[in-house]
C-alpha positions in Angstrom: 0.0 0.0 0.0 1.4 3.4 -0.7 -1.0 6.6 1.2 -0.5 10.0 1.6 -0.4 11.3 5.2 -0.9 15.1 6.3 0.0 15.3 9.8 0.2 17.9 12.3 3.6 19.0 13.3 4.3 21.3 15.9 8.0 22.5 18.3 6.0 23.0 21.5 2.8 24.8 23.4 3.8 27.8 22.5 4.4 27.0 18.5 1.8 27.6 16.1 1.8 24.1 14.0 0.8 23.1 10.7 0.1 20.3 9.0 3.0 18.3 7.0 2.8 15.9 3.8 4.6 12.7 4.3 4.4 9.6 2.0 4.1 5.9 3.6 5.3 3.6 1.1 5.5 -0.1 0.7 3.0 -0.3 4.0 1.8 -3.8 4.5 -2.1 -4.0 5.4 -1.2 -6.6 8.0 0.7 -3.5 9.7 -0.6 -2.1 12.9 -1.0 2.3 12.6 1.7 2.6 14.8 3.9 0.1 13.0 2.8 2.4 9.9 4.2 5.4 11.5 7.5 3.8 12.3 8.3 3.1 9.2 7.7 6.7 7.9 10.1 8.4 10.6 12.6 5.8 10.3 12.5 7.1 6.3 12.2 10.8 7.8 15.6 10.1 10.0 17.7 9.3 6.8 16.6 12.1 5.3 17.8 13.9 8.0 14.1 15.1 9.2 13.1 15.2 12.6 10.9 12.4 13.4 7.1 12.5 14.0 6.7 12.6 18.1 3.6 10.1 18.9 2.3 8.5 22.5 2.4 4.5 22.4 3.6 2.0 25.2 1.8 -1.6 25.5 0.7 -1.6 21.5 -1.5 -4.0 23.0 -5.0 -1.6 23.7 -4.6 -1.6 27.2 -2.3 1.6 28.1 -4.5 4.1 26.3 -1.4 6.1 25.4 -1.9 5.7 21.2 -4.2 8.8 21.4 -4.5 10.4 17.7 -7.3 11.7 15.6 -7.1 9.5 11.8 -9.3 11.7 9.8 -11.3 13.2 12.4 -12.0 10.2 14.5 -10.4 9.3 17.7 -8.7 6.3 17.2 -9.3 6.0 13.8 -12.4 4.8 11.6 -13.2 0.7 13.6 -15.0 0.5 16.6 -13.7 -0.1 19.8 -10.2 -0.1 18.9 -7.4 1.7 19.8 -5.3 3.2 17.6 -2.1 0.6 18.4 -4.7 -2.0 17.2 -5.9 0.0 13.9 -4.7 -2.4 11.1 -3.3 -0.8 7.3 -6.3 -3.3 5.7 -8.9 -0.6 7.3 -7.6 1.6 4.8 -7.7 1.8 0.8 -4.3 1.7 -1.4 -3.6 5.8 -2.3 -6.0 7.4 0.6 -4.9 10.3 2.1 -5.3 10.0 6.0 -4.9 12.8 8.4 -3.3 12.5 11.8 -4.1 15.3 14.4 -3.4 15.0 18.4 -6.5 15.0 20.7 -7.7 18.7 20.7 -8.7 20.2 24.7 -8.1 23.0 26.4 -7.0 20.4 29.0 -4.6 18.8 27.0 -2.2 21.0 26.0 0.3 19.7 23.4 3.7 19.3 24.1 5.6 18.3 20.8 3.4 16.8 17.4 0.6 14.3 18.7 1.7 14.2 22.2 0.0 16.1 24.5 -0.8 16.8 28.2 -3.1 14.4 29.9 -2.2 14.7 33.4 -4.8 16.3 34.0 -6.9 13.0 34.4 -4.2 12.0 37.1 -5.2 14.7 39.3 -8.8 13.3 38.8 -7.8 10.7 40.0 -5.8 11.6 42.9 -8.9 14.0 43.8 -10.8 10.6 45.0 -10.1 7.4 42.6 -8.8 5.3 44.9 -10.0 3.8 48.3 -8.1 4.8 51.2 -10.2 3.3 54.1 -7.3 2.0 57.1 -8.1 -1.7 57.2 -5.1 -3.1 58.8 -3.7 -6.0 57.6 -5.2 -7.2 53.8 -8.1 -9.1 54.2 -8.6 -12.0 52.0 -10.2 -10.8 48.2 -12.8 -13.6 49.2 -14.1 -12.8 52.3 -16.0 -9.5 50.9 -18.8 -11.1 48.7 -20.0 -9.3 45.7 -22.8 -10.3 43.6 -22.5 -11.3 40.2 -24.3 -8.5 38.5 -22.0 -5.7 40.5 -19.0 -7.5 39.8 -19.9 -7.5 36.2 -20.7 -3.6 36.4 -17.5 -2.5 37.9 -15.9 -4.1 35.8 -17.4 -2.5 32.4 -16.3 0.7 34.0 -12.8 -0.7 35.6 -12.4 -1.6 31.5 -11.5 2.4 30.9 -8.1 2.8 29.9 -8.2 6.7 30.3 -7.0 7.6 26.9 -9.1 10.9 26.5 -10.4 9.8 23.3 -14.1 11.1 24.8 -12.7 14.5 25.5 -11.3 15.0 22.0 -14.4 13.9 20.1 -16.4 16.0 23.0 -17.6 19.7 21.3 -17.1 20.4 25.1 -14.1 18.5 25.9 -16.2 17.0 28.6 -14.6 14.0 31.1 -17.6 12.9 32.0 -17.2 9.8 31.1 -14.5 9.1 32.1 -15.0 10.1 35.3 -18.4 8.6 35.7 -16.2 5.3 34.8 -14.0 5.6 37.5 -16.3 6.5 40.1 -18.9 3.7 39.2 -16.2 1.2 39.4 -15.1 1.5 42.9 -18.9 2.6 44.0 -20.4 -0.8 42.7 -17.5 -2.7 45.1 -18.2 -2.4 48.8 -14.2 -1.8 49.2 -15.3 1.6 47.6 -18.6 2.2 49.3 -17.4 3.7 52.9 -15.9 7.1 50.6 -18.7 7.0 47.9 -19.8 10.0 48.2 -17.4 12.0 49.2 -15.5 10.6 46.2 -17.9 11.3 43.6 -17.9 15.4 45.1 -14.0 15.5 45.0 -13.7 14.3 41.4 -16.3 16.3 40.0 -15.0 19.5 41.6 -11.3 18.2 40.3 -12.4 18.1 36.7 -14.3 21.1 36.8 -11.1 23.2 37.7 -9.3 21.4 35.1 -11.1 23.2 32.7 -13.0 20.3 30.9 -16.5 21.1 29.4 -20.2 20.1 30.4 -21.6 17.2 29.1 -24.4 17.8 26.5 -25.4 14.0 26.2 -24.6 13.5 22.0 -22.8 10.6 22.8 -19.8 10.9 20.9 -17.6 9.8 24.1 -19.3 6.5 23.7 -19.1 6.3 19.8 -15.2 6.6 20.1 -14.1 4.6 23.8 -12.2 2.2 22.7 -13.5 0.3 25.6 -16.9 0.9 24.3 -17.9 2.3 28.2 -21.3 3.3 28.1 -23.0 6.0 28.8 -25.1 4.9 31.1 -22.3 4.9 33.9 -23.0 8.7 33.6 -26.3 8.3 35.3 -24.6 6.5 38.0 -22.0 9.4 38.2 -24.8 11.6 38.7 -26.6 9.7 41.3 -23.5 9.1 43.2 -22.9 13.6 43.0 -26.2 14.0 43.8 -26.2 11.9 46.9 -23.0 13.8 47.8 -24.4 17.4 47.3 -27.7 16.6 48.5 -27.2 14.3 51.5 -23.9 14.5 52.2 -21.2 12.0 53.6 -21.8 10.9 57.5 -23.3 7.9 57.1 -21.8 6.0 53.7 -22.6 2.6 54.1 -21.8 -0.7 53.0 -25.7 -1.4 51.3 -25.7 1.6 49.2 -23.4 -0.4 46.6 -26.4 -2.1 45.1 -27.7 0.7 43.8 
């Protein structure tokens, strides 16, 4: 296969960028789009060009670090798929594909198609975790969850925090993935005792990260690679809600069925 690629190349945040013509030659279909991009910096670097900065790590779908726009789309044109595991054969011999990095007022780029994300680390460290003193471990058994709440945490546990719902956002909304990583420790009785509290903490977090307000179109769930729904921003909502509303004294262990 031989394509045309127009990608966006740019020094730092404060550099303009523009797009760049490159031609991939000789690309096998059977080639992953990452693999694709190697082979065109690797022909960049003899030609004494600087290479094309992208994000990858596992090329596996897990890390969520692939993060580019192919023609418009997060992650490319197949559903539920990550870019690191968008094949060449999705693609037609002589197309033109343009590569963009996400594009968010809280994601910054840094160099190319890299940009900022740390911003959903803070969210994280806002209330994502459980940080109830147990003592010593208790056995993973002894804490019984039903087979329906299992199943739903682990929908929204499947979240691999790429940002591909804030880039294809016309708000640059989080909400989802927030609303994943809350419902995931809120289904679990582990996360039940800071529910609440969580869910306030978060929210407040993403809001002075600058993302946008969700508008419900869906297009975070069109893109997730993970395909989380959108559903689990319902539960997001319940969870703030109960927070604003009610408040924290009394978080117990049965509110987890919900």
């Amino acid at each position: 296969m031989n394509l045309t690629l127009r990608v966006w190349r740019q020094k730092d945040a404060q550099d303009k960028g523009h797009m760049e013509t490159y031609q991939a030659r000789n690309i096998s279909p059977d080639m992953s789009f990452l693999e694709m991009l190697d082979v065109v910096n690797e022909e960049l670097v003899q030609k004494g060009i600087e290479p094309v900065e992208f994000d990858s790590d596992c090329r596996e779908g897990i890390c969520g670090s692939c993060s580019l726009m192919i023609n418009g789309v997060a992650h490319g044109p197949e559903k539920g798929t990550a870019t690191c595991q968008l094949h060449m054969r999705h693609f037609k011999d002589g197309d033109t594909i343009y590569v963009e990095p996400w594009r968010s007022r809280a994601f910054p780029i840094i160099r190319d198609l890299v940009v900022d994300r740390s911003a959903f680390d803070r969210i994280v460290q806002a209330g994502g975790f459980i940080s109830i003193n147990t003592g010593g471990a208790p056995d993973a058994n002894t804490l019984p969850v039903g087979k329906e709440l299992a199943e739903r945490a682990m929908d929204a546990a499947a979240c691999i925090s790429c940002g591909a719902c804030v880039a294809s956002c016309k708000n640059g909304s989080a909400i989802l993935f927030v609303a994943a990583k809350i419902s995931h420790l809120s289904f679990l009785p582990q996360g039940d005792p800071e529910r609440r509290r969580r869910a306030e903490a978060m929210v407040a977090r993403m809001d002075a990260e600058g993302f946008g307000n969700c508008t419900n179109q869906y297009e975070c769930e069109a893109v997730c690679p993970k395909e989380i729904s959108v559903g689990f921003i319902a539960k997001l909502n319940r969870e703030y809600l109960s927070s604003v509303i009610v408040g924290h004294p009394t978080e117990g262990a049965t509110e987890g069925s919900e």
